[in-house]
KOLFIMI-880991 format. One record per residue (C-alpha): x, y, z. Coordinates in pm, 1 decimal. Example, Ala and Ser with C-alpha at 12.3 -4.5 7.8 and 13.67 -1.06 7.14 Angstrom:
2
<x=1230.0; y=-450.0; z=780.0>;
<x=1367.0; y=-106.0; z=714.0>;
END
This chain:
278
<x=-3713.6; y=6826.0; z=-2574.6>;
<x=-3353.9; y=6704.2; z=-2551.8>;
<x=-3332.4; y=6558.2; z=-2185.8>;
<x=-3332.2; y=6231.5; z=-2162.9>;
<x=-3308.0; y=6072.8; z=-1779.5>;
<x=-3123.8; y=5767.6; z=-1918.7>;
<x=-2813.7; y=6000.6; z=-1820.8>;
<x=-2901.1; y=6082.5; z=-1477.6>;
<x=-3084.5; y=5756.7; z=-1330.7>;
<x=-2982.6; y=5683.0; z=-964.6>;
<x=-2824.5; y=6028.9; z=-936.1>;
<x=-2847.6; y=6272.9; z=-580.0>;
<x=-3104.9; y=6434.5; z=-684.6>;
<x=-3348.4; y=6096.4; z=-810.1>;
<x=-3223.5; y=5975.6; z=-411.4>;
<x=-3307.4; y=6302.8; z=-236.2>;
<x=-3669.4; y=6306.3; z=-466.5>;
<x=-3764.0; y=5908.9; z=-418.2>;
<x=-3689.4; y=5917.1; z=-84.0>;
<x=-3915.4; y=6207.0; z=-10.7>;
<x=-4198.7; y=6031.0; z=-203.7>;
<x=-4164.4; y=5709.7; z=-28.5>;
<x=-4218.3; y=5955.3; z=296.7>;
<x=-4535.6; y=6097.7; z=125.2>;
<x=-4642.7; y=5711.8; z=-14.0>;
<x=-4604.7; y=5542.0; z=279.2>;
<x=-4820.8; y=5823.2; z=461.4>;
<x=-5093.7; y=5786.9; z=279.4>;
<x=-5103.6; y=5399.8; z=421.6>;
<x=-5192.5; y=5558.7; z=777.2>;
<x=-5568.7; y=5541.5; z=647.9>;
<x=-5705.3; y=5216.8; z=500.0>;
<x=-5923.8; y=5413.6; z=185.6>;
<x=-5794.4; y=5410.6; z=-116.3>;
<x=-5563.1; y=5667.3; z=-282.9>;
<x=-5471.0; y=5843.1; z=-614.3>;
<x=-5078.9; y=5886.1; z=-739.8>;
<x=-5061.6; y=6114.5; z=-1021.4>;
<x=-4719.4; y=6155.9; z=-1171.5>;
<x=-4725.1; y=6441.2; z=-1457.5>;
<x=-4386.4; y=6388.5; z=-1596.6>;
<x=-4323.0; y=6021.1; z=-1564.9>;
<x=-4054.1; y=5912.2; z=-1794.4>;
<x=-3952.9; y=5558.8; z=-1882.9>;
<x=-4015.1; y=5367.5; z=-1549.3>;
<x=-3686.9; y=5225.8; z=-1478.6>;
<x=-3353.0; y=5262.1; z=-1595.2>;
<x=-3056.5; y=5040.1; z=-1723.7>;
<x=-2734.2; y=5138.8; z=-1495.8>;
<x=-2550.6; y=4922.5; z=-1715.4>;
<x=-2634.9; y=5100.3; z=-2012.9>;
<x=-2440.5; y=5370.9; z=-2239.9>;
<x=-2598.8; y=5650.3; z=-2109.9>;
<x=-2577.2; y=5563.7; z=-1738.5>;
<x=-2205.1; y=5475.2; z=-1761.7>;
<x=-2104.9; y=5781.5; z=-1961.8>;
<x=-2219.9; y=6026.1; z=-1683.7>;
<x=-2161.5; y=5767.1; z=-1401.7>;
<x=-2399.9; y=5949.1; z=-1159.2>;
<x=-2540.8; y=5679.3; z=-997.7>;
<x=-2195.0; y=5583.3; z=-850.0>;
<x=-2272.7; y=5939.5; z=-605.0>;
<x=-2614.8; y=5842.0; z=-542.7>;
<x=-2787.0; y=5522.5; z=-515.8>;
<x=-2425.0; y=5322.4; z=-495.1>;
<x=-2300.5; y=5502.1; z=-209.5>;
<x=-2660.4; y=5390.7; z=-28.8>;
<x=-2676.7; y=5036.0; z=-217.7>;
<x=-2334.5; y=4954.5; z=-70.8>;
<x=-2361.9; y=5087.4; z=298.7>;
<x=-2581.5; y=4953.1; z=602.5>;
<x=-2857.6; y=5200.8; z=524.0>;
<x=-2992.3; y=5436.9; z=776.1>;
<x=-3336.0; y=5291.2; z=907.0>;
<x=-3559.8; y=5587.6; z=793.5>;
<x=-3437.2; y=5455.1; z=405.1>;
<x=-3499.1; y=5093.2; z=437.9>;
<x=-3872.9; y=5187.7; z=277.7>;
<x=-3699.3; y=5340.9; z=-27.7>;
<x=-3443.0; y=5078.6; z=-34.6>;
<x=-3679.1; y=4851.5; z=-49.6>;
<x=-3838.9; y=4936.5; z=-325.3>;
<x=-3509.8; y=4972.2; z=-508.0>;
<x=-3415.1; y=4657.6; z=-437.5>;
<x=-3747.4; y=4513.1; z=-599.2>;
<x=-3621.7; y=4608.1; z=-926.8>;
<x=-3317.5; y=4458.8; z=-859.5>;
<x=-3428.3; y=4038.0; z=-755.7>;
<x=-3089.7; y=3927.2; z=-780.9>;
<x=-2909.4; y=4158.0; z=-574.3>;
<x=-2730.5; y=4327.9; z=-731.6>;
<x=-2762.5; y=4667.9; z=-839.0>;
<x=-2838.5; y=4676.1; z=-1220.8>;
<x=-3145.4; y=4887.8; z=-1279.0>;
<x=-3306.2; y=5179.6; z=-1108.7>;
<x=-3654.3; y=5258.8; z=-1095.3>;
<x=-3841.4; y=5625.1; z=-1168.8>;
<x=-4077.3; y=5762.6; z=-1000.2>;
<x=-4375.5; y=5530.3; z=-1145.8>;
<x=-4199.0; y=5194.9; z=-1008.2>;
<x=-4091.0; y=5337.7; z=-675.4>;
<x=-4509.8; y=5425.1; z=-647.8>;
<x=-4616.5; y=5126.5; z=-765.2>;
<x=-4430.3; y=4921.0; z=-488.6>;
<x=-4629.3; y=5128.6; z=-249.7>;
<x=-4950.7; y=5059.9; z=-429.9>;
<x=-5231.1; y=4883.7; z=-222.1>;
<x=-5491.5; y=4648.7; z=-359.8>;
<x=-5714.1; y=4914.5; z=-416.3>;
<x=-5496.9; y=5252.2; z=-483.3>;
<x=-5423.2; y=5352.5; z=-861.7>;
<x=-5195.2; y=5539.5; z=-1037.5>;
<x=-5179.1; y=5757.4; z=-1322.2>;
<x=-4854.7; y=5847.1; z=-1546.4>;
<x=-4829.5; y=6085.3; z=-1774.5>;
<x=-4578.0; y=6101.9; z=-2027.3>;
<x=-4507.5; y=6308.1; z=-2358.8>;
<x=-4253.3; y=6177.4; z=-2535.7>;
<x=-4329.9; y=5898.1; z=-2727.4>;
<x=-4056.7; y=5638.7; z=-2670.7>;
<x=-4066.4; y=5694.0; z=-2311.6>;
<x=-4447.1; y=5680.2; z=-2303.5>;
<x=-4386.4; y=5372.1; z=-2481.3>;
<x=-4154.9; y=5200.0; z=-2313.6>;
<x=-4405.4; y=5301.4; z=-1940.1>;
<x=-4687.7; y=5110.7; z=-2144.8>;
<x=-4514.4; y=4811.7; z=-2243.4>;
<x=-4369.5; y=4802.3; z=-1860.2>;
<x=-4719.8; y=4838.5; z=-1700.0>;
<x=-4931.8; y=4641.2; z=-1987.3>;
<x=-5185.2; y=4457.8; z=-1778.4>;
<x=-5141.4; y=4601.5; z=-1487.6>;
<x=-5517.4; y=4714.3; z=-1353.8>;
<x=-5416.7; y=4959.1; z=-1127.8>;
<x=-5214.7; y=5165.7; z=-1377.4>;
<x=-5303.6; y=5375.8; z=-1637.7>;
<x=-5066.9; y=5556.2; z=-1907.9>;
<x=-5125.9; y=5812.5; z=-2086.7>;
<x=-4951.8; y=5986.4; z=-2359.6>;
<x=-5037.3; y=6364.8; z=-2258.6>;
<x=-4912.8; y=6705.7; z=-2165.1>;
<x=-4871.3; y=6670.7; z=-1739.2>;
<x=-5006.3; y=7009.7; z=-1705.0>;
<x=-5301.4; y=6955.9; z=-1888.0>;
<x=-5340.9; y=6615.6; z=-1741.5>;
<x=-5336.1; y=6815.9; z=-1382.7>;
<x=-5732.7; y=6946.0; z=-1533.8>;
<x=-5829.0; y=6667.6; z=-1691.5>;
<x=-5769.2; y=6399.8; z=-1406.3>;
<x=-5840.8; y=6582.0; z=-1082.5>;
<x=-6025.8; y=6557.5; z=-839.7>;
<x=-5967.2; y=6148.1; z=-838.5>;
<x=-6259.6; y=5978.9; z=-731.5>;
<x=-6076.6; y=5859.3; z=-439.2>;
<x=-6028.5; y=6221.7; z=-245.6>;
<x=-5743.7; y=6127.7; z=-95.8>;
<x=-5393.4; y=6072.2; z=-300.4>;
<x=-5049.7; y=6227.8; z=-429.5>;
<x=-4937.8; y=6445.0; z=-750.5>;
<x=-4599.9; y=6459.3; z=-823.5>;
<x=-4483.9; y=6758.5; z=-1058.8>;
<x=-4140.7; y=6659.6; z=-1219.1>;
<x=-4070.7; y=6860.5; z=-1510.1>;
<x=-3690.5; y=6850.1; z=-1696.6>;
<x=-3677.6; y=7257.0; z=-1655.0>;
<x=-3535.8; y=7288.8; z=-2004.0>;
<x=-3771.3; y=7593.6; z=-2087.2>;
<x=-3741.9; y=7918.5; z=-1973.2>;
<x=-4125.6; y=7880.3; z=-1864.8>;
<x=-4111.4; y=7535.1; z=-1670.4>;
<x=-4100.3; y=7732.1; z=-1345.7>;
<x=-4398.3; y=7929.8; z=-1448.3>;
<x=-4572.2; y=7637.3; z=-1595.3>;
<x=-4526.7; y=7440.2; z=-1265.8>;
<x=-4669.8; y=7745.4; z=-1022.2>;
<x=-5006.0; y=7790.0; z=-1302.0>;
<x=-5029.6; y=7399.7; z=-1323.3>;
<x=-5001.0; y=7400.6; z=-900.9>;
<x=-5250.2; y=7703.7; z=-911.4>;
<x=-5551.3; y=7462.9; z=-1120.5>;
<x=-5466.6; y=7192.1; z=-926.1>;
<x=-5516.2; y=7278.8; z=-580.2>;
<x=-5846.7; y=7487.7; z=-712.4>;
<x=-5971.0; y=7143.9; z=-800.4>;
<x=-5812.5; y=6949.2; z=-545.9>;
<x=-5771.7; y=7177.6; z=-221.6>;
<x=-5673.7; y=6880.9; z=7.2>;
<x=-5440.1; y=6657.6; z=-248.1>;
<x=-5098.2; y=6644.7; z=-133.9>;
<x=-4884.5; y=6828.4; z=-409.6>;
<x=-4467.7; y=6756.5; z=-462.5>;
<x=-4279.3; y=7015.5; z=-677.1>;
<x=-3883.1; y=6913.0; z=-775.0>;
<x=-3666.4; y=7172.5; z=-919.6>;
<x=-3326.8; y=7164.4; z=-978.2>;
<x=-3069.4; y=7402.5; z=-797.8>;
<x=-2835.7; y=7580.7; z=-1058.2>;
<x=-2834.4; y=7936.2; z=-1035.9>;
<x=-3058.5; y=8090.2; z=-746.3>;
<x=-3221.5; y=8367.1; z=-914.6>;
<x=-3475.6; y=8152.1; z=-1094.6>;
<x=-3511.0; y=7943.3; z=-800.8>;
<x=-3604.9; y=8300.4; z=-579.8>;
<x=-3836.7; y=8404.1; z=-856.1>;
<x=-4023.0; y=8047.5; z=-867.6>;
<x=-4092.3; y=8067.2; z=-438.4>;
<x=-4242.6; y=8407.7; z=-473.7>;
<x=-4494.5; y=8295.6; z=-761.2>;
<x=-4553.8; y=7999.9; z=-517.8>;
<x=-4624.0; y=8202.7; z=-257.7>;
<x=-4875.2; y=8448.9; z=-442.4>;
<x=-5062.2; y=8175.5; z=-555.4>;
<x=-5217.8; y=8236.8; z=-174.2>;
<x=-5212.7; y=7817.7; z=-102.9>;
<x=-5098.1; y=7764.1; z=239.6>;
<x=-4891.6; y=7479.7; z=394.8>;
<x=-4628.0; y=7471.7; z=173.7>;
<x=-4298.9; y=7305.7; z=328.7>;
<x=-3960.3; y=7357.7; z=103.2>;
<x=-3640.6; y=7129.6; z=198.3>;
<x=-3304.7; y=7170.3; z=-48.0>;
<x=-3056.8; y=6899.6; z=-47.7>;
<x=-2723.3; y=7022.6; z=-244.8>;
<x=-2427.5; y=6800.9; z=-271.0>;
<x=-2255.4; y=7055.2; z=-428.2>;
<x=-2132.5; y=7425.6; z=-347.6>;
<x=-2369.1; y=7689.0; z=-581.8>;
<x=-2055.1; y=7792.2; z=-721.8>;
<x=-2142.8; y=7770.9; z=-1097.3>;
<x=-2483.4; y=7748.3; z=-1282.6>;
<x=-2355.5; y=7505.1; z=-1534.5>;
<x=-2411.9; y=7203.9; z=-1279.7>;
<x=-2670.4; y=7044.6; z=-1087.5>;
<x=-2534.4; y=7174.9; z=-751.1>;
<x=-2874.7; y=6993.8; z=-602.1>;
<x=-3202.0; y=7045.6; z=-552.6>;
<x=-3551.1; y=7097.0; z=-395.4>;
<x=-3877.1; y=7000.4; z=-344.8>;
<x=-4198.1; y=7199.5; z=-245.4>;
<x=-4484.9; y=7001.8; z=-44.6>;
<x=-4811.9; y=7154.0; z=-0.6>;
<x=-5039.8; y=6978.9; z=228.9>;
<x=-4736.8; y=6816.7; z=451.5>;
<x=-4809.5; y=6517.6; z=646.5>;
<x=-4778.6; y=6482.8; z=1013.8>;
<x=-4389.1; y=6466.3; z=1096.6>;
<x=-4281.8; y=6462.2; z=736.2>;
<x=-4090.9; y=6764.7; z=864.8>;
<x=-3988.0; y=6641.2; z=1195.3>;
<x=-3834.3; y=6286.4; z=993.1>;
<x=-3686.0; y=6521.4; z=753.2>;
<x=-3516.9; y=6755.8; z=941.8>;
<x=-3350.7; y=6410.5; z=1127.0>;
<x=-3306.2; y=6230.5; z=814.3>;
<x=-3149.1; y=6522.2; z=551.5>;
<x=-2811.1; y=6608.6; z=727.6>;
<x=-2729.1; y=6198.7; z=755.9>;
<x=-2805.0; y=6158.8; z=399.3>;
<x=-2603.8; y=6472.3; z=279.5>;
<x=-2326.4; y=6352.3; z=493.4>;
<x=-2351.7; y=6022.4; z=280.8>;
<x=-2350.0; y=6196.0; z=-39.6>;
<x=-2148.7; y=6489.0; z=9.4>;
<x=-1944.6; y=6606.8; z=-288.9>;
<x=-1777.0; y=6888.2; z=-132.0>;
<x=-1734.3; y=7070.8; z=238.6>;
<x=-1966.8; y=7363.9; z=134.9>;
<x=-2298.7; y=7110.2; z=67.0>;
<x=-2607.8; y=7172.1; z=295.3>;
<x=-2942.4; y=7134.6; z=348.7>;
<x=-3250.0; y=7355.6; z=415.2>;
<x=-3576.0; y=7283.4; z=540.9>;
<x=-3862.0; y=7568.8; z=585.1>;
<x=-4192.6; y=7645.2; z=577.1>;
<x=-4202.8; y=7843.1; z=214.9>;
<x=-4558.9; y=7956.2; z=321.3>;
<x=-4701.7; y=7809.1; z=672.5>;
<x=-5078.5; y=7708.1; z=758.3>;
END
């Protein structure tokens, strides 16, 4: 595997996907029992914005700048929040993946696991969360982790399915690695990203989501960009099964004042649906 996230930290699409999860996080506070996060593709942990991969694409400056430098909307001040913990000074120098922007949402007694296969970035998310007792990291397949690890003992808890999408089969892994999931763990909530390039794969992927017969799935696009050419990330989505209450009303408020925040071009939209209702 070539991708490396180094290149894309703090873009849209990391905005659009942490924001969501802080939504889904900070749900899961609404009961005082403990819960589960489960991230399958984890990455590093935090990223260098400063570094040579983050200034030769420079696609942070059209996402987490363009937030970092505004008065933010108050539905974002969570995320921001968190954002700004891995950044004490105050200025924005890092950005953190998906396994810092959990942690911050951790509670004394919630846990986390990450899941990583490549070896220096499963490396470098051990040395950042050595000691930490509520984290565990583990060098493993994310699909095979989504067997091994669930149901967590806690019953309650998030998995968030975050593949790069560099094989052909990464659409069909994710929709057989949803399908053994949700057999083990009916009433976990689930998060799906996928990137929007060219639509036909993306049409394919919602019917094999939908024949997998699970119910209460909720889709919402965000896409900067016109889907004028498949050789971009024109944006993308994210599939929630087992919604919480008035993720979709916050959403459908929140998503057309963030696009028009990070709007490349006059043609960018956003959807929000119910790929497969209760």
């Amino acid at each position: 595997m070539n991708y490396r996230h180094a290149f894309h930290a703090g873009n849209f699409s990391d905005v659009f996907k942490h924001i969501v999860l802080t939504l889904l996080l900070k749900s899961l506070h609404r009961k005082d029992t403990p819960f589960c996060y489960l991230d399958t593709h984890a990455g590093a942990g935090r990223y260098d914005l400063n570094s040579e991969a983050a200034q030769k694409t420079g696609e942070y400056r059209d996402g987490i700048r363009r937030l970092w430098d505004m008065n933010p909307l108050p539905e974002l001040a969570d995320y921001l929040a968190a954002v700004r913990a891995s950044n004490a000074d105050g200025t924005l120098h890092y950005y953190p993946g998906s396994p810092a922007i959990a942690r911050f949402f951790l509670r004394p007694n919630d846990r986390m696991m990450l899941l990583e296969l490549q070896a220096d970035e499963c490396s470098l998310l051990q040395a950042r969360f050595s000691g930490d007792r509520q984290v565990v990291v583990q060098r493993q397949d994310g699909y095979a982790g989504l067997k091994a690890f669930l149901p967590p003992k806690e019953r309650r808890g998030l998995v968030l399915i975050d593949p790069p999408y560099e094989s052909d089969r990464e659409y069909e892994q994710v929709t057989e690695g949803l399908k053994v999931a949700h057999d083990r763990w009916s009433s976990g909530i689930y998060a799906l990203w996928y990137p929007i390039k060219a639509r036909p794969p993306i049409e394919r992927f919602h019917r094999g989501l939908v024949a997998t017969g699970i119910r209460k799935m909720l889709l919402m696009e965000f896409a900067p960009y016109p889907e004028d050419s498949s050789f971009r990330l024109n944006g993308c989505g994210i599939v929630v099964v087992n919604p919480p209450w008035k993720l979709e009303e916050t959403l459908r408020r929140l998503l057309p004042e963030l696009l028009g925040v990070l709007r490349q071009h006059p043609a960018a939209r956003t959807g929000l649906s119910w790929l497969v209702p209760e």
